[in-house]
KEGUSE-466211 format. One record per residue (C-alpha): residue in one letter; residue number from 1; x, y, z. Coordinates in pm, 1 decimal, padded with zeros to 6 digits, always signed. Example, Ala and Ser with C-alpha at 12.3 -4.5 7.8 and 13.67 -1.06 7.14 Angstrom:
! KEGUSE-466211
code: A, pos: 1, c1: +01230.0, c2: -00450.0, c3: +00780.0
code: S, pos: 2, c1: +01367.0, c2: -00106.0, c3: +00714.0
//
This chain:
! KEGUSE-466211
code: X, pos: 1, c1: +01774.0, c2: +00187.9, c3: +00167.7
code: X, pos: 2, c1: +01826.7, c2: +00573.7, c3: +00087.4
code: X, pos: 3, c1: +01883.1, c2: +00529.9, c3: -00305.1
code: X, pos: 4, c1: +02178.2, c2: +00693.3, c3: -00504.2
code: X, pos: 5, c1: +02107.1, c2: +01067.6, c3: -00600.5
code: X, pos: 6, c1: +02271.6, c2: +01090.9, c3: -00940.5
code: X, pos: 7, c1: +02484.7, c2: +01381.9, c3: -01017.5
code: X, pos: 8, c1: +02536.5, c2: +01395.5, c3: -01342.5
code: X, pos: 9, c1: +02295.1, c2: +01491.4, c3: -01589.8
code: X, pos: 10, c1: +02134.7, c2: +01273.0, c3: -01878.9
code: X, pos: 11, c1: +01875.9, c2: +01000.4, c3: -01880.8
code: X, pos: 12, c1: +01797.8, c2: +00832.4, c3: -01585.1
code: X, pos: 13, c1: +01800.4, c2: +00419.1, c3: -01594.9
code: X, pos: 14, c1: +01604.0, c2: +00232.7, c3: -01339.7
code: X, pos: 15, c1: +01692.7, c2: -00123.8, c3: -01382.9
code: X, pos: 16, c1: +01394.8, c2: -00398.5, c3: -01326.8
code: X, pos: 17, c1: +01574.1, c2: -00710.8, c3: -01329.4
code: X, pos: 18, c1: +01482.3, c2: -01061.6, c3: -01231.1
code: X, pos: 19, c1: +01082.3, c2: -01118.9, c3: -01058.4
code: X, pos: 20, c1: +00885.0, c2: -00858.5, c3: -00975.1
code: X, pos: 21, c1: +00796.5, c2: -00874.1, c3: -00573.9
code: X, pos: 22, c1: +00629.1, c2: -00696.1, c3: -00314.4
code: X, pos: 23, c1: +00730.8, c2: -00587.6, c3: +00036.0
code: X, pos: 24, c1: +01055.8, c2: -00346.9, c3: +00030.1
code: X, pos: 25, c1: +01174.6, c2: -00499.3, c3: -00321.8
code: X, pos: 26, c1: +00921.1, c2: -00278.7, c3: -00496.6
code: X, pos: 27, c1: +00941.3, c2: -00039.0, c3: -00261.8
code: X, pos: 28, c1: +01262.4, c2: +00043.1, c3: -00315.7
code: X, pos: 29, c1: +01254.4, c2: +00017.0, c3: -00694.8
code: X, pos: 30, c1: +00945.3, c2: +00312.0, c3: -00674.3
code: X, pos: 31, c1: +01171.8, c2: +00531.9, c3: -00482.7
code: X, pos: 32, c1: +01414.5, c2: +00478.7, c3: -00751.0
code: X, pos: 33, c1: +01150.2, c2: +00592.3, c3: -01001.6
code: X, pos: 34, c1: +01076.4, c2: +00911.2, c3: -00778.0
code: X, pos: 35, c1: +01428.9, c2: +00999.4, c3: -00787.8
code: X, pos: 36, c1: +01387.2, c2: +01060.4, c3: -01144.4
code: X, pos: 37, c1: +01077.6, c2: +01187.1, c3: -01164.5
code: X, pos: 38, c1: +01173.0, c2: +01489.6, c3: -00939.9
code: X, pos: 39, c1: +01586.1, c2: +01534.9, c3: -01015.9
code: X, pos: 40, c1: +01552.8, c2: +01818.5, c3: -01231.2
code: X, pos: 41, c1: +01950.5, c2: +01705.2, c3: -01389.2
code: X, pos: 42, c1: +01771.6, c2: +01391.3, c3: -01551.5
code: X, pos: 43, c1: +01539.8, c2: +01486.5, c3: -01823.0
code: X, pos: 44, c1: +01384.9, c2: +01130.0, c3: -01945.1
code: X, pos: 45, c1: +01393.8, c2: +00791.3, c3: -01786.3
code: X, pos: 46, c1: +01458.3, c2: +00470.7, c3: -01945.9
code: X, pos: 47, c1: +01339.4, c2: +00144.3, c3: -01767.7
code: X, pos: 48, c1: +01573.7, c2: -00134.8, c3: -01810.3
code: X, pos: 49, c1: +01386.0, c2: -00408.2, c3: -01824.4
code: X, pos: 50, c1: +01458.8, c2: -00803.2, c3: -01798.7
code: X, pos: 51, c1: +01174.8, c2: -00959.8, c3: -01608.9
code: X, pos: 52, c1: +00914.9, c2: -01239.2, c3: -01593.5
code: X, pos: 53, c1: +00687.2, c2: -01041.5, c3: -01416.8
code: X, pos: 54, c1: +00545.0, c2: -01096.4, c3: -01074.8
code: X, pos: 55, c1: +00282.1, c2: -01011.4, c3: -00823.7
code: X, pos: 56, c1: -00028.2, c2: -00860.3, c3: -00931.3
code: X, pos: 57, c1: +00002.6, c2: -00600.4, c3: -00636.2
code: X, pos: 58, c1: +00339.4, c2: -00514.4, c3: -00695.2
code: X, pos: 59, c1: +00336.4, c2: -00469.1, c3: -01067.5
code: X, pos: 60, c1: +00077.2, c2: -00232.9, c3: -01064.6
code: X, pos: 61, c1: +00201.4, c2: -00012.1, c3: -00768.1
code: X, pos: 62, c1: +00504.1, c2: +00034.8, c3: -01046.1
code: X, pos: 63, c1: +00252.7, c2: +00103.4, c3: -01289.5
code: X, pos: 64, c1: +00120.0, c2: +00393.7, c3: -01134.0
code: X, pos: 65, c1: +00486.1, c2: +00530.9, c3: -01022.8
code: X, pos: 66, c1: +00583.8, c2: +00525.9, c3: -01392.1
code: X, pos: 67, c1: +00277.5, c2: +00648.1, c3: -01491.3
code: X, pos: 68, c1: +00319.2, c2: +00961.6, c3: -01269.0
code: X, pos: 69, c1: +00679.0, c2: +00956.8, c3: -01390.8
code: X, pos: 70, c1: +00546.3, c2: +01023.5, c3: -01731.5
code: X, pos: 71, c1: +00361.3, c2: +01317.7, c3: -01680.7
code: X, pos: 72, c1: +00630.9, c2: +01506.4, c3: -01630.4
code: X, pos: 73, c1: +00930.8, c2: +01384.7, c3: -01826.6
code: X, pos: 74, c1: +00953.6, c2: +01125.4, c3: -02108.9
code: X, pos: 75, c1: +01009.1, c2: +00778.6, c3: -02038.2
code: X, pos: 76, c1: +01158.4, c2: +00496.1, c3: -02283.4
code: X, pos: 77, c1: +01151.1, c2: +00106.6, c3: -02193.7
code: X, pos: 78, c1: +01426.2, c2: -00164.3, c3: -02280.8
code: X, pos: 79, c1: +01343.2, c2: -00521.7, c3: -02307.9
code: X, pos: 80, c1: +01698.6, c2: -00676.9, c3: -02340.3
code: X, pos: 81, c1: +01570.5, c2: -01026.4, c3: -02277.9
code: X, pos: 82, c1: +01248.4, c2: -01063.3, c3: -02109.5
code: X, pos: 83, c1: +00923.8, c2: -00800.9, c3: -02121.1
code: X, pos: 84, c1: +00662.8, c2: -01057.5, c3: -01998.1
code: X, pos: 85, c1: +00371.4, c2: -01008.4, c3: -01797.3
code: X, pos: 86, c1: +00371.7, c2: -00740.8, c3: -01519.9
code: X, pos: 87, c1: +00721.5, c2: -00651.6, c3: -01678.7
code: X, pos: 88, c1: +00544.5, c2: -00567.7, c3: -02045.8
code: X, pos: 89, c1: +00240.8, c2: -00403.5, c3: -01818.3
code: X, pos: 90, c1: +00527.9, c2: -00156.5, c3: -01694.9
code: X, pos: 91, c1: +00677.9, c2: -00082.5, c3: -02050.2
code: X, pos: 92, c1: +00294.0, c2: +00056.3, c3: -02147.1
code: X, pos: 93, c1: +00352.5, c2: +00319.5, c3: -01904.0
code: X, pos: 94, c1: +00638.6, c2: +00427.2, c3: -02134.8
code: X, pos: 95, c1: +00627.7, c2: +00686.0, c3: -02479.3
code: X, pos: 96, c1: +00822.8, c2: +00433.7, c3: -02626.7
code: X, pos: 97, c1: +00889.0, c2: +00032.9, c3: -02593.0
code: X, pos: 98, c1: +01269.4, c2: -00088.8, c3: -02756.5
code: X, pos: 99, c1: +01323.2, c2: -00399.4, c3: -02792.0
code: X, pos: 100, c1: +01598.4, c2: -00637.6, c3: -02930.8
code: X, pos: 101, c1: +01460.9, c2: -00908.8, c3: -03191.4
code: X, pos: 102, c1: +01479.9, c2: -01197.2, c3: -02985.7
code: X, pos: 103, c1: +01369.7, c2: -01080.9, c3: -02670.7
code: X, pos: 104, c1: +01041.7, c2: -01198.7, c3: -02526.9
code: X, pos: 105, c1: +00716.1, c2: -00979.4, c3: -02489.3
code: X, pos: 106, c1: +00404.6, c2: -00972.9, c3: -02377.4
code: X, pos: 107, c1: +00226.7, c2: -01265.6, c3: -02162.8
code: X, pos: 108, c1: -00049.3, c2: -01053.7, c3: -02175.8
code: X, pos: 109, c1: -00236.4, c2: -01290.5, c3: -01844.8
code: X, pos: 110, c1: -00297.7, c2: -01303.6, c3: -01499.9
code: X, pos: 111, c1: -00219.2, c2: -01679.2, c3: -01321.6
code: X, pos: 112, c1: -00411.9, c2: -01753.4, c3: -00967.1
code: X, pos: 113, c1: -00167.4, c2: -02021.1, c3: -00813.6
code: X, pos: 114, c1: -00383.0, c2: -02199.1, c3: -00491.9
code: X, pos: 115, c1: -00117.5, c2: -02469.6, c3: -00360.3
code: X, pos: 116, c1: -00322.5, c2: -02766.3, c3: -00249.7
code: X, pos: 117, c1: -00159.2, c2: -02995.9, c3: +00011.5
code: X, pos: 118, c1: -00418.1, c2: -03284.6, c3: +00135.0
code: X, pos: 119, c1: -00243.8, c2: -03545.4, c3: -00038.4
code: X, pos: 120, c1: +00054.1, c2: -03444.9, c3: +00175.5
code: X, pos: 121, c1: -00158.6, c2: -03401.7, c3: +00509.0
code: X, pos: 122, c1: -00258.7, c2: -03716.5, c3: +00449.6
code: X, pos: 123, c1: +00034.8, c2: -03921.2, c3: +00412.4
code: X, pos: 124, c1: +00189.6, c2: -03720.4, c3: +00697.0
code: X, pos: 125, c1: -00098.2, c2: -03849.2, c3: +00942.9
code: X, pos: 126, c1: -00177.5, c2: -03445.8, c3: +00993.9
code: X, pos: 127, c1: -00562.4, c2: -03319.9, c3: +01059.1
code: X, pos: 128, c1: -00613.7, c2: -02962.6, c3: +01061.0
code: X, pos: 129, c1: -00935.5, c2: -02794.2, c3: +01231.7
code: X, pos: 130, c1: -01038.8, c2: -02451.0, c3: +01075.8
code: X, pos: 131, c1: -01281.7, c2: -02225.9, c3: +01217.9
code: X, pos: 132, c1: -01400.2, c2: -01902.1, c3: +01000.3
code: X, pos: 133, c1: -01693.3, c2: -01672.6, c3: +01073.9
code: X, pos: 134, c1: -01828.3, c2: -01663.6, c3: +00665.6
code: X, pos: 135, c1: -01814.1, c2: -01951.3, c3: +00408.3
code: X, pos: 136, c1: -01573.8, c2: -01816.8, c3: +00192.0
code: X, pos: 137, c1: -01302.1, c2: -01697.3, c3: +00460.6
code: X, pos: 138, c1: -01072.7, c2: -01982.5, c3: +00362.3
code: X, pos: 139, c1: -01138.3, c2: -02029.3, c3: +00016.9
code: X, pos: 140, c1: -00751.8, c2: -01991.0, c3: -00036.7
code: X, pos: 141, c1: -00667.9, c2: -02247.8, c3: +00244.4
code: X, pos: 142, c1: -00395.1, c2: -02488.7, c3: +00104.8
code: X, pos: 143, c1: -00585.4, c2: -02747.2, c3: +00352.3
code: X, pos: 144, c1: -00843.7, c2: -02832.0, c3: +00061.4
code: X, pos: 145, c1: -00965.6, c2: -02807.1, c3: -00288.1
code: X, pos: 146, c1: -01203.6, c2: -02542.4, c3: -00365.0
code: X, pos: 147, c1: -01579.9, c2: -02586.3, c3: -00423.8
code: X, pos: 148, c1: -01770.9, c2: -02549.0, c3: -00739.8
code: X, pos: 149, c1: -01891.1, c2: -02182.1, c3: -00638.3
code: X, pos: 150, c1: -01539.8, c2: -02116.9, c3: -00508.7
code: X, pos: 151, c1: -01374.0, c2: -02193.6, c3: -00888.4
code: X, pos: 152, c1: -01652.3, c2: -01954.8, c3: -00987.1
code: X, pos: 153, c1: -01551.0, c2: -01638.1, c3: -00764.5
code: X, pos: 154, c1: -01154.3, c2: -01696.9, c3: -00910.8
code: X, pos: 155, c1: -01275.4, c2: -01713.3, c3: -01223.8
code: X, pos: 156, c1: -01482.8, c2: -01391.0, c3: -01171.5
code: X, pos: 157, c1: -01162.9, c2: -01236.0, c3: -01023.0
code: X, pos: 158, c1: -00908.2, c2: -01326.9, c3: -01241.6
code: X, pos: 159, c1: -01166.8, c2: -01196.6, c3: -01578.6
code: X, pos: 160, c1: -01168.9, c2: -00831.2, c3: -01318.6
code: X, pos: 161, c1: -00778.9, c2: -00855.0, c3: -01306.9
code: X, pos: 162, c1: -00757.9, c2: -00958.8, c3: -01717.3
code: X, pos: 163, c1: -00968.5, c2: -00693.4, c3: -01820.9
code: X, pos: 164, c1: -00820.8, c2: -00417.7, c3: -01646.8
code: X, pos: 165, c1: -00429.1, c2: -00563.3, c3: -01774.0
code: X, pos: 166, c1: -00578.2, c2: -00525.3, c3: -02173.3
code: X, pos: 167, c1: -00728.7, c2: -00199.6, c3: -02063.9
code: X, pos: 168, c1: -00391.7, c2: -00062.5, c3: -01993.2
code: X, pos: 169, c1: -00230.5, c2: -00186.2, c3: -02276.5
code: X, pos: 170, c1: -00469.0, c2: -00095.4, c3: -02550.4
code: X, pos: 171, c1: -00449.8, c2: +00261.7, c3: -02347.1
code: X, pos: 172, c1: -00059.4, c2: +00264.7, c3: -02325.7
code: X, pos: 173, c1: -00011.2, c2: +00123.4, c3: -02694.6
code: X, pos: 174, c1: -00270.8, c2: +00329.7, c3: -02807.0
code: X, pos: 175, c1: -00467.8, c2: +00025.2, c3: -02975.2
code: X, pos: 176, c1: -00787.9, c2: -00115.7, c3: -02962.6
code: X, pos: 177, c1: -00928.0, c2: -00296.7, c3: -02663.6
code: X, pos: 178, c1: -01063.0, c2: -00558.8, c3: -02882.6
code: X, pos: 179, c1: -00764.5, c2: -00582.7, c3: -03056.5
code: X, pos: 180, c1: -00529.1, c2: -00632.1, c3: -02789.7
code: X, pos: 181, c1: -00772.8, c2: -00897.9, c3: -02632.2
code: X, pos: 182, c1: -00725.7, c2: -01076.0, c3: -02923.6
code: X, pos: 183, c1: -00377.0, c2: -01139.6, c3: -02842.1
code: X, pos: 184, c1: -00413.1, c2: -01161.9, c3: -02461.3
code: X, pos: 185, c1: -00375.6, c2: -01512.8, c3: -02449.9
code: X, pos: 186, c1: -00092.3, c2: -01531.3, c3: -02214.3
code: X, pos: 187, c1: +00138.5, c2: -01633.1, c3: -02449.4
code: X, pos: 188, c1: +00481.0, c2: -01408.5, c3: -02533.3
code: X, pos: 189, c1: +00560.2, c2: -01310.0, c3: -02878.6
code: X, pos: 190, c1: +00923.7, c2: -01233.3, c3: -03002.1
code: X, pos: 191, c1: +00993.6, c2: -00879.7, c3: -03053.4
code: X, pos: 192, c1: +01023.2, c2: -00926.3, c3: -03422.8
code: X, pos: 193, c1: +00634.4, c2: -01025.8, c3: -03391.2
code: X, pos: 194, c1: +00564.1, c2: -00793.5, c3: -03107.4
code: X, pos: 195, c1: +00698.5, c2: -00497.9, c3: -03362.9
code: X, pos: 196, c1: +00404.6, c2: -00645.1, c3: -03640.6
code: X, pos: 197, c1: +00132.3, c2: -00636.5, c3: -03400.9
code: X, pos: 198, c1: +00186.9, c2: -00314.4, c3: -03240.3
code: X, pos: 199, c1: +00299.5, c2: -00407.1, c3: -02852.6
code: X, pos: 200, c1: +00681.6, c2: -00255.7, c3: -02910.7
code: X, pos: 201, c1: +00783.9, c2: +00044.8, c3: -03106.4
code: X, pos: 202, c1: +01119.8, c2: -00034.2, c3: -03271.3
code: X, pos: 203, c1: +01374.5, c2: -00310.9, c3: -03251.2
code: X, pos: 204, c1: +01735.7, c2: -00192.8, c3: -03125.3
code: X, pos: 205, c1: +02012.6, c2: -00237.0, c3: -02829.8
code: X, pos: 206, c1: +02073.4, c2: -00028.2, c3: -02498.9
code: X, pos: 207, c1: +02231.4, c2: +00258.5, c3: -02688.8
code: X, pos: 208, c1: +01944.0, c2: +00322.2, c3: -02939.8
code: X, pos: 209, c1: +01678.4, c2: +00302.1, c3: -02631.5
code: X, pos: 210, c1: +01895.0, c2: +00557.1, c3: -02458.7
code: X, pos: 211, c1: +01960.9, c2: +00806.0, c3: -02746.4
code: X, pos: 212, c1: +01572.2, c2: +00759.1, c3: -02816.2
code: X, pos: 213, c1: +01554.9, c2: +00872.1, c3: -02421.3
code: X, pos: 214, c1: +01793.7, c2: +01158.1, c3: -02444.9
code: X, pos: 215, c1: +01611.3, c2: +01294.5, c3: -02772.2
code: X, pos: 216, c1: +01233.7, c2: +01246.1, c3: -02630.2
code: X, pos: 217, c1: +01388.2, c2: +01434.0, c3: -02317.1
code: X, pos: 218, c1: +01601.3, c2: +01666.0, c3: -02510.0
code: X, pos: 219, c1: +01940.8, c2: +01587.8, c3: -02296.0
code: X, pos: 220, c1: +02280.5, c2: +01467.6, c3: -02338.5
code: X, pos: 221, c1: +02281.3, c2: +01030.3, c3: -02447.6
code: X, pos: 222, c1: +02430.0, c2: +01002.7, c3: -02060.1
code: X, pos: 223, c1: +02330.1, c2: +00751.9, c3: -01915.7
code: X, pos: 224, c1: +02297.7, c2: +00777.8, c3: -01512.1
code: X, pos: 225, c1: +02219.6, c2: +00479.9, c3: -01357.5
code: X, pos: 226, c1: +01990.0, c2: +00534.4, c3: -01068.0
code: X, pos: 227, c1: +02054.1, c2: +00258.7, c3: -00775.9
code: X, pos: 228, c1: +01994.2, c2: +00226.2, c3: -00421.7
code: X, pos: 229, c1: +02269.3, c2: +00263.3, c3: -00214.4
code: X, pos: 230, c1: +02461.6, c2: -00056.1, c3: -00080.5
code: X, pos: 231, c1: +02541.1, c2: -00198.1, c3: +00198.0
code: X, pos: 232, c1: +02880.7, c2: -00268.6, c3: +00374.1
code: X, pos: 233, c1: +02899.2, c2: -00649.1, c3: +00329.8
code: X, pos: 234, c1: +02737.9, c2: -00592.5, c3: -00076.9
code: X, pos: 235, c1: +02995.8, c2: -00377.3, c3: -00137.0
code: X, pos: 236, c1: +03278.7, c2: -00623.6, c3: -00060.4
code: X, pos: 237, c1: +03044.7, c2: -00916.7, c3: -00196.1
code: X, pos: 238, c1: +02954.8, c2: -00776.4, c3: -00553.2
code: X, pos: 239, c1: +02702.2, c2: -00907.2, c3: -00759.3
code: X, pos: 240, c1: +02751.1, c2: -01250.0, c3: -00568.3
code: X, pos: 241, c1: +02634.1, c2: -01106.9, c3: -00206.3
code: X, pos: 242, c1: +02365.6, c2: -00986.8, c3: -00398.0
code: X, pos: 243, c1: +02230.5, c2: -01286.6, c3: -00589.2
code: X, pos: 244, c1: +02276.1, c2: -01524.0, c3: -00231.3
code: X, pos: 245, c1: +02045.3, c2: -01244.7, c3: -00041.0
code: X, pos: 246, c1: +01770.3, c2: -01288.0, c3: -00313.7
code: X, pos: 247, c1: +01816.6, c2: -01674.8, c3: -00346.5
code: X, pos: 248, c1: +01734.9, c2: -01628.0, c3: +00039.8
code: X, pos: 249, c1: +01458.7, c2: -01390.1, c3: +00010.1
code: X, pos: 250, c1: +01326.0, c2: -01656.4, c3: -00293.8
code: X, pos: 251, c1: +01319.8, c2: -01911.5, c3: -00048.5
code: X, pos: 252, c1: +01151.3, c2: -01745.6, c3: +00261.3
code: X, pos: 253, c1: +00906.0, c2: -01682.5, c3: -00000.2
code: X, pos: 254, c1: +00863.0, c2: -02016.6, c3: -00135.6
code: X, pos: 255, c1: +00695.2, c2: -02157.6, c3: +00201.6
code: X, pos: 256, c1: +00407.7, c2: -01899.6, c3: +00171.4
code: X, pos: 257, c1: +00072.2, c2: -01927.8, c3: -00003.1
code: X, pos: 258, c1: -00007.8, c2: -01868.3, c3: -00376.0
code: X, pos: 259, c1: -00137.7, c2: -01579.3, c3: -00479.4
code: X, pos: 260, c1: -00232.2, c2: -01328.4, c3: -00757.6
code: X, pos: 261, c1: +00063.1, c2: -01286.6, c3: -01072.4
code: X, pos: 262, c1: +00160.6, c2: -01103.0, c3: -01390.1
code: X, pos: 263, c1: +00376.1, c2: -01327.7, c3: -01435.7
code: X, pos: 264, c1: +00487.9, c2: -01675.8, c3: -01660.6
code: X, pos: 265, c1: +00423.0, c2: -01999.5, c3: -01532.1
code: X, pos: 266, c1: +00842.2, c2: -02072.2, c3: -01523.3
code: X, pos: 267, c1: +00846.4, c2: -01758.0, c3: -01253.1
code: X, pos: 268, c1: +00680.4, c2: -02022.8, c3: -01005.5
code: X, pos: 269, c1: +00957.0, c2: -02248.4, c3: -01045.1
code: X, pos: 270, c1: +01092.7, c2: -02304.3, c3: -00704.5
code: X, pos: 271, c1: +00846.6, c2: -02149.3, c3: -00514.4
code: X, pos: 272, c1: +00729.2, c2: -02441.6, c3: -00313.6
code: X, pos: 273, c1: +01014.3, c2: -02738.1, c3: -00216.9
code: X, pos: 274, c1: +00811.6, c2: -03004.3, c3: -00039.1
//
């Protein structure tokens, strides 16, 4: 979809709501990010964030946007509720991180989810022949368990994948890489706690993140929401149309593989009905 271009001038907000997902979903949210970045009427961005997290691949392609978005106008994250994961990843992009006390931050991890279904093949009577040209072409296949040096290659990846998540945080909260390791243990801290250790700036609502925006960016407190452009039947649907077209997007995605995320465990929830 062509996204909104926002007349007014003020603070852009991008809104990253709900699971972070690949495929036109973040695709459309990084042209939303471009739209600020070059509309010379909007002199800061805030991200409005409320998000579990998501794909590995997706996260970080927003990464990069907002990290381009940054080098030419300043950019403020919200965390009204939840900042975990590949969400929090996203606020380190930002000069600033707001935050209101309760929300949840950081989930500083990276999950690997492998769905294994021989149990299942079994019971239903099914036998499946694979045929693959090198030994580790189907070390993802959902057909079997994985094998000793298997478990080692994941583990290999997903220390690759950790490293370079703390990396970006100790460079985007300007702390030490030893430091923020310490606290990468996949859990998510409150953002009273998240305040103490250094992950989030200052504690406040919507309004204080967007007159720290407008300040940063020296601009009007306007906020001008940046949104992509509905569709006939969303427009007479509202909000509803829009949640039933993601519950159906959630559950063409649910019969697919696992996969790599920067995300909490309760993101998964729903993603395979058998």
């Amino acid at each position: 979809m062509i996204p909104f271009l926002p007349k007014p001038s003020g603070v852009g907000v991008v809104e990253i709501f709900g699971p972070i997902s690949g495929g036109a979903r973040v695709a459309e949210q990084a042209r939303l990010l471009e739209v600020v970045r070059t509309n010379k009427k909007l002199k800061a961005l805030l991200l409005d964030i409320d998000s579990p997290g998501g794909a590995v691949g997706a996260s970080e392609a927003l990464y990069a946007q907002l990290q381009r978005t940054a080098k030419t106008k300043p950019v403020v994250a919200f965390v009204r509720g939840l900042g975990a994961s590949g969400a929090y990843l996203l606020s380190c992009a930002a000069a600033k991180i707001v935050t209101v006390p309760s929300a949840l931050v950081g989930s500083i991890g990276v999950l690997y989810v492998r769905p294994t279904l021989t149990g299942l093949m079994e019971r239903a009577g099914v036998e499946l022949s694979v045929y693959r040209s090198g030994r580790l072409k189907d070390m993802t296949g959902f057909w079997r368990g994985a094998t000793a040096e298997e478990d080692a290659k994941f583990e290999g990846l997903l220390k690759e994948i950790h490293d370079a998540f703390i990396e970006s945080v100790a460079s985007g909260r300007n702390l030490d890489v030893e430091a923020v390791r310490e606290l990468a243990t996949g859990e998510a801290f409150t953002g009273r706690r998240a305040k103490e250790m250094g992950l989030v700036d200052e504690l406040g609502d919507f309004n204080h993140a967007l007159t720290m925006a407008a300040v940063l960016g020296d601009a009007k407190p306007n906020a001008v929401w940046v949104r992509p452009k509905r569709g006939f039947m969303e427009r007479v649907a509202g909000n509803f149309g829009r949640s039933m077209m993601e519950g159906a997007i959630s559950s063409v995605r649910g019969e697919m593989p696992g996969g790599l995320y920067y995300g909490d465990p309760w993101f998964m929830r729903g993603q395979w009905r058998l």
